[in-house]
N, C-alpha and C positions, 0 to 999 in steps of 0.2 A: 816480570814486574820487579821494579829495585826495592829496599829495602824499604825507603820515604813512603812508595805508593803503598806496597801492602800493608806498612802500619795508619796509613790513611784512610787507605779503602776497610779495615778493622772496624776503625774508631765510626766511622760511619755507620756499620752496622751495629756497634755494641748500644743496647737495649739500658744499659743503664748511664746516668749523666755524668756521674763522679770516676765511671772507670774509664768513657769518654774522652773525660778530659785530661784524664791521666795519660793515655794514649798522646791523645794533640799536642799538650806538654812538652812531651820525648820531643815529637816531631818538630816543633818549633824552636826544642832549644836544640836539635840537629846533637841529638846524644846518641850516638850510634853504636856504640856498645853495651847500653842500656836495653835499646829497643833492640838487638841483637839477641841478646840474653829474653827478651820477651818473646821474642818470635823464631827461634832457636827450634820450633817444633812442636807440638800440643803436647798432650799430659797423656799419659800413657797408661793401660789396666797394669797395675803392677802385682806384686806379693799380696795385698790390698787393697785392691781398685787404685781412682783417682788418690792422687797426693801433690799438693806443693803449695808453693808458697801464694798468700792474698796481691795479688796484684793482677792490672789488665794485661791484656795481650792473651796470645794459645797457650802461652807454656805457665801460667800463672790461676789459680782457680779465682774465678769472680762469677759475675752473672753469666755474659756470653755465655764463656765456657759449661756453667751449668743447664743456661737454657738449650744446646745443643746438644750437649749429652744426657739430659733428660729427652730432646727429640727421639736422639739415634736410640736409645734406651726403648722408649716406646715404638720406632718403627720397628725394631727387630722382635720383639713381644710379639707387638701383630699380626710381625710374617713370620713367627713360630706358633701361632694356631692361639693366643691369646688376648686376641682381641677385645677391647671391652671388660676384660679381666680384672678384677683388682691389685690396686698398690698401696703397701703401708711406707709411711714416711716418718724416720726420725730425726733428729739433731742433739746435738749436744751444747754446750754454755759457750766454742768459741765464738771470736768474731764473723761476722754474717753468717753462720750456721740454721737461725732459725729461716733471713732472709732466702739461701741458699733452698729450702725446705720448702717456703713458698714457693719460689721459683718453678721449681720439680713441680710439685703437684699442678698451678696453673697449665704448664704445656702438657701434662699427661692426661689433667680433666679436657683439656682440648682435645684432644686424639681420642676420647670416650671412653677412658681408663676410669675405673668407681677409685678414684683417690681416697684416702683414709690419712692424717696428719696424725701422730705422736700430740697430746696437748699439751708440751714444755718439753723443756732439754731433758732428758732421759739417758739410762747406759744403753750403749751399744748391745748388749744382751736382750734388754726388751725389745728393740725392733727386732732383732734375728729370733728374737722368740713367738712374735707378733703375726709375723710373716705366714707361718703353719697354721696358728693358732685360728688366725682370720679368715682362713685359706685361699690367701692372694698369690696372685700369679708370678710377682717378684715384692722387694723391699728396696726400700734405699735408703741409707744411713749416712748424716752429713758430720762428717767429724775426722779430725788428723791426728784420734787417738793421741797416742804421748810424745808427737811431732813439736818442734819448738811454735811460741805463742802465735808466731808471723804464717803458718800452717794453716790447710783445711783440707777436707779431702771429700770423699766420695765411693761409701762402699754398698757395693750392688748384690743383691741374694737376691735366689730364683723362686722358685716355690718351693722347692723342698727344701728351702731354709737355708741353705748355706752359701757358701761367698762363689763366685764365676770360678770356673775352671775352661782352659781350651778344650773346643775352639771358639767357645760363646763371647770370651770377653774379645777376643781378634775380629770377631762379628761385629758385634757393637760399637769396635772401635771405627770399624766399615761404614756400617750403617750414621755415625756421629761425624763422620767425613765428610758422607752423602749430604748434611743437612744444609740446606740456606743460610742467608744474612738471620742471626740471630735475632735481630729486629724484626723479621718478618716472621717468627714462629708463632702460630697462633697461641693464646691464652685464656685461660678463664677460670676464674675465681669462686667457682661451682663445684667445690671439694669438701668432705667431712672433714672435723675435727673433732678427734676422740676426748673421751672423758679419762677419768683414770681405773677405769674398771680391766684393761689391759694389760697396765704395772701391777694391781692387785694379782689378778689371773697367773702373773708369773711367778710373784713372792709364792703363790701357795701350789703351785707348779713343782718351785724349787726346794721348797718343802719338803712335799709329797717325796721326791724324788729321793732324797737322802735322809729321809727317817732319822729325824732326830727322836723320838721316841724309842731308841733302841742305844741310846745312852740315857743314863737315871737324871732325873729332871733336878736332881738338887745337884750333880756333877754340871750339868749345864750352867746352873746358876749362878755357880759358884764361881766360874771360870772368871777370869777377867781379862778383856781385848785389850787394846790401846789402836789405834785407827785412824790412817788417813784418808782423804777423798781425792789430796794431791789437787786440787784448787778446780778439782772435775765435778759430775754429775751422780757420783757413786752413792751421796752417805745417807741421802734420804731413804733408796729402795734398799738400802745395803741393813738399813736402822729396821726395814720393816721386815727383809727378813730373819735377823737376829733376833727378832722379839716374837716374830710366827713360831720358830724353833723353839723358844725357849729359853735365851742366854738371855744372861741382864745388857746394858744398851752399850756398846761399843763407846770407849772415853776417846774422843777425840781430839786431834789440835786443832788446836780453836784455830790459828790463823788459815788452816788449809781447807775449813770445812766446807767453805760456801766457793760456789763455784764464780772464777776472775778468771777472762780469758786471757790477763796478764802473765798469770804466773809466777805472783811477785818473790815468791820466797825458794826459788829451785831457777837454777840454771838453765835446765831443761826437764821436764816434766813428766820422766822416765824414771820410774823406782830403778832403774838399773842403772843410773847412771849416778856418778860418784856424790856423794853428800845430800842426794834425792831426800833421803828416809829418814836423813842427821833428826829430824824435830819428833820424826815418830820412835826414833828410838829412844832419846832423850827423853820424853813423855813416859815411852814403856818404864823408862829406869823410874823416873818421878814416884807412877803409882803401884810398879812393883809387878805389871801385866803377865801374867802367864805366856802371852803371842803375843804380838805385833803385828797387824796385816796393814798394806798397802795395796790400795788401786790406783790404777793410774786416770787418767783424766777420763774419761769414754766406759770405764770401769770393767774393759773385758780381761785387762792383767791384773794381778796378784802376785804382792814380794811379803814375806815372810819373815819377819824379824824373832829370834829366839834366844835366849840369854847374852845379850848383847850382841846376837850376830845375825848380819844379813843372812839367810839362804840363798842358793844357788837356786836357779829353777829345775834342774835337776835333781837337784835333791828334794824340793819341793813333791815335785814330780815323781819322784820314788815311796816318797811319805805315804803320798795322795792311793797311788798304786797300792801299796803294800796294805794299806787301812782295806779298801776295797776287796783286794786278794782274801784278806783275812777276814771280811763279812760275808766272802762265799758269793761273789758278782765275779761271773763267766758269760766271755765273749772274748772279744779282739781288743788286746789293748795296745794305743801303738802310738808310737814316734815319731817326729820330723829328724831326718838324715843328720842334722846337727848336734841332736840331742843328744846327752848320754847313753851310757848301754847297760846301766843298770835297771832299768825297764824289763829290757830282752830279757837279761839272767831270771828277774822277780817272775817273767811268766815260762819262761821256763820251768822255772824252779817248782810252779803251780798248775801248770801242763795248760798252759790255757795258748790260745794263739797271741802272737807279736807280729806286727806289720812295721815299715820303716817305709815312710811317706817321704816325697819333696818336700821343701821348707814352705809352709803357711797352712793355717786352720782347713783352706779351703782343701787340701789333699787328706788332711790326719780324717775331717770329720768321715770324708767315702772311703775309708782303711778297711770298714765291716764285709762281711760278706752274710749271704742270705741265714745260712747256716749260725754264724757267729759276728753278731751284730758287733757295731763299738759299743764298750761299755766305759771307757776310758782311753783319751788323749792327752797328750802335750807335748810342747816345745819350750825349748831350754828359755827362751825371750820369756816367761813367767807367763803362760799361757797355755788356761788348762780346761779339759771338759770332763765335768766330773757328774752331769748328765745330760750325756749327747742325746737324752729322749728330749729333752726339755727344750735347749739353745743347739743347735749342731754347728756351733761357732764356739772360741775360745769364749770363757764366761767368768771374771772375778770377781763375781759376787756369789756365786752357787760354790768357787771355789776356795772362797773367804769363810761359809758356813762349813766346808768340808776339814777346813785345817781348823777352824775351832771346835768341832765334834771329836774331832780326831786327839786335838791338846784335852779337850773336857777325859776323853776317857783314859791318856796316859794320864794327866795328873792325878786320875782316883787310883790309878796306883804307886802316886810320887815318882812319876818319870815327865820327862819332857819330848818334845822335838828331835831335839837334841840327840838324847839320853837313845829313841828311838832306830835315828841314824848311824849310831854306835852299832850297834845291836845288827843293823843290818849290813854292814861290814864286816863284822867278825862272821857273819854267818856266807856271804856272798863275795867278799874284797870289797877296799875302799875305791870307789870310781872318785877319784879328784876329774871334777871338769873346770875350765877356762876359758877365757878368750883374748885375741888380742884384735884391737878394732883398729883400722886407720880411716881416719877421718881428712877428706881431702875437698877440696874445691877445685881443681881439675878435673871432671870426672875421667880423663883419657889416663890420670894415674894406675885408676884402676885397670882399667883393660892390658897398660904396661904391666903391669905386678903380676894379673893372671897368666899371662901368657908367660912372662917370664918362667913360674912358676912350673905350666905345662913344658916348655921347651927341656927346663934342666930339674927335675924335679930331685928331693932329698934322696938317697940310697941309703942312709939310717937318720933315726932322730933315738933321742936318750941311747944312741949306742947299740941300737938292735935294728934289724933289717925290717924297713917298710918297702911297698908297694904302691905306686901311683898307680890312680883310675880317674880320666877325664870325664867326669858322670855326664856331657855332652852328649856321650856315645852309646849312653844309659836308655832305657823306654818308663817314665818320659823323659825325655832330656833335661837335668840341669844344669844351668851353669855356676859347678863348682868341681873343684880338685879334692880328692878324700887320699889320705897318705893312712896307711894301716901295717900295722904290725902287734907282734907280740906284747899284748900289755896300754899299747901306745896305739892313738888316734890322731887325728886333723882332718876338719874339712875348710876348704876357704873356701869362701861364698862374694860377690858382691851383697849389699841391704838389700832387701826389697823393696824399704822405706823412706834410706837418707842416703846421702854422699856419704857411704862407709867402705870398705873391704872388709870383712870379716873372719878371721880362721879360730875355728871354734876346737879347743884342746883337749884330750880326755889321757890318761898316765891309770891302771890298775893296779894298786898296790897292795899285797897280802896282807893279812893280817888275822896274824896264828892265836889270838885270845885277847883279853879285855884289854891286859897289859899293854897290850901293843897299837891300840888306837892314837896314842900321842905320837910315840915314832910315826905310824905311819901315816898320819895326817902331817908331821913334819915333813915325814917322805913326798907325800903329794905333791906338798907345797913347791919344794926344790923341785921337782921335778917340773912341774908348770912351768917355773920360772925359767928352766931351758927350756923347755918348749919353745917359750915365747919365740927366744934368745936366736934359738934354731930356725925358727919359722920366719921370725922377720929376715932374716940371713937368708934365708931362700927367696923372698921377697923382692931383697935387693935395699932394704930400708938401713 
């Protein structure tokens, strides 16, 4: 079939009028690199689930696309023994997200699934909290997290609450293959819609979980936030649970607070990505905020602002750790392979277990073992579980309550973040981490860079002898290069998420007393910077 007939024979089948005629469009104005780029291939389970961009055709998320893979979703339920079973459905404020939501539920209350709807845009944490709580069979969450505005996506948890792992999502993608002309999937409009007794249930969940009664209620009070919602669904459940806890009510920027699936005021709508946080920190300085937190749009990230400086997710991550360690919480605490390795040392250093997962939530959450549950994860990307009883997905609102418990108690003794960080370097070494991202629109850039990579790989970086491992060859496999040596790290990754390359940089630098925290954060610094220098040179950039 040429190129013309299958985006015809589509359009025929697409269930909605306006993606339709988007379709016919192409075809009429004979733009063949357009429809090219549509029909390039479907969407694929990634790091994530579904992800890409609002447009018709397979490789773009709209209706079809969702009506099908809510089909294949529910055929492979069925013929894994959950028939009839229940599903909770969320969404977030982007564009067609709630549409999307509908969608899902109609063809699943068709197939005899007991649907349950989210009642509004919510974070990504309460449906993955939802999930257990209600005790359904799987969840589905319609949102492209901190994806640019033209984004949507599609993320899928099982029953035991957390996101697809192989060979279930390679299943479904099977099964979403299998399905008919979308137009012909049956439908029906015979599904619950929840109240908000759900979103309550996990504020005091998230609570419970982290004992803010074990910092003094006037330390609490006293603190002062500063907060964005990053123009997401975060600041309403974020507001409730700050005042369940006990801190006074999070100052926020006012332009970010209500959720625009525009975007208007960020580039892109990732606290990590450069000038994201400029208004929240600007804000911080205004009212003098002890922290600064940021989520991102979906609200399962958390970025950290502290005397005027971003945190690293790793260092984040280490804070979070370290508070934990020192409340006397034993189990598994563990990391995604990108992450830094001051984790590893902290539980070392506290004799508890450390695991090093493949990159995404969906590995860090089953790091536990019977013996010694998780009690604590993250990844360097500012995604953290700081109670994996509660969400066993990354969570930045539980992790937003955890660094303000954590600031409330350093400042009753006039320290900070900060101040903290110091402290855990002179005691462990400073772990400087980095990254260097290439951002491409060829995706076959990437696949040249890796390979090149594999073929001639470094024999030193900073000067000292590293080690390549093709983690290909790893159980599970991924696809990345890890370069290791004395002191010095890399891993390069393709994103799971966007057209990126990723190599993610770690340099450990000594640091023999108080004194010497500014050398050797200078030290870091330099050091990173050849990294880079060295890493895109292996690259070929």
């Amino acid at each position: 079939m040429s190129l013309l007939e299958t985006a015809r024979a589509w359009a025929d089948a697409d269930p909605h009028d306006g993606d339709r005629a988007e379709i016919q469009a192409l075809v009429e104005a004979g733009d063949r690199a357009e429809l090219e780029r549509r029909f390039a291939g479907p969407l694929t389970f990634g790091t994530a689930g579904l992800r890409g961009p609002l447009r018709a055709g397979p490789a773009g998320m709209n209706a079809a696309v969702v009506t099908r893979a809510a089909a294949g979703l529910g055929r492979w339920l069925a013929g894994s023994g959950h028939d009839g079973g229940g599903v909770v459905i969320g969404f977030d404020a982007r564009r067609r997200s709630d549409e999307f939501a509908r969608v899902s539920a109609a063809v699943l209350t068709a197939q005899g699934f007991a649907v349950q709807v989210l009642p509004r845009p919510l974070p990504t944490p309460v449906l993955a909290y939802a999930v257990r709580h209600l005790g359904c069979a799987a969840g589905i969450m319609v949102t492209a997290s901190h994806n640019p505005p033209d984004d949507n996506g599609y993320k899928v948890y099982l029953g035991d609450g957390a996101q697809l792992v192989p060979p279930a999502d390679r299943e479904i993608e099977a099964a979403i293959a299998a399905v008919g002309p979308a137009r012909e999937v049956p439908t029906s409009d015979d599904w619950l819609t929840l109240g908000d007794d759900v979103e309550a249930d996990y504020v005091a969940a998230v609570v419970r979980a982290l004992e803010p009664d074990r910092v003094p209620a006037a330390d609490r009070s006293a603190l002062t936030v500063a907060y964005t919602a990053m123009h997401g669904v975060g600041s309403a459940t974020t507001r409730s649970v700050f005042e369940a806890a006990g801190f006074a009510p999070p100052v926020s920027v006012a332009e970010q607070d209500e959720p625009d699936p525009a975007f208007p005021t960020v580039a892109f709508p990732n606290p990590e990505e450069p000038g994201a946080v400029d208004l929240l920190s600007a804000l911080a300085a205004r009212v003098d905020a002890d922290v600064a937190i940021a989520e991102d749009p979906d609200a399962d990230r958390c970025s950290v602002v502290c005397g005027g400086r971003q945190l690293t997710g790793d260092e984040v991550g280490g804070l979070l750790a370290d508070w934990l360690l020192r409340r006397g919480v034993r189990g598994t605490y563990a990391a995604s392979l990108v992450s830094g390795s001051l984790l590893h040392a902290l539980a070392g250093a506290h004799g508890v277990r450390f695991a090093e997962t493949p990159t995404g939530f969906k590995w860090i959450v089953r790091a536990g073992t019977d013996d010694e549950p998780l009690v604590f994860g993250y990844e360097e990307a500012l995604g953290y579980a700081v109670a994996p009883d509660v969400v066993k997905d990354k969570d930045g609102i539980s992790a937003a309550l955890a660094v303000a418990l954590l600031a409330a108690e350093l400042e009753a003794t006039g320290r900070t973040l900060t101040d903290r960080l110091d402290e855990l370097a002179v005691e462990h070494g400073l772990f400087a981490t980095g990254q260097l991202s290439v951002r491409v629109e060829d995706l076959s850039r990437i696949g040249a860079m890796t390979a090149r990579l594999r073929s001639s790989p470094p024999a030193r970086l900073l000067g000292r002898e590293v080690t390549a491992t093709d983690l290909l060859d790893e159980t599970p496999a991924v696809d990345a290069v890890r370069l290791l040596g004395d002191g010095v790290r890399v891993v390069v990754r393709p994103s799971g998420t966007e057209p990126k390359l990723k190599a993610y940089l770690e340099t450990v630098v000594p640091v023999h007393d108080d004194a010497g925290i500014i050398a050797a954060r200078g030290r870091g610094a330099d050091e990173l910077d050849q990294l880079r220098a060295e890493v895109s040179a292996a690259l070929g950039l």
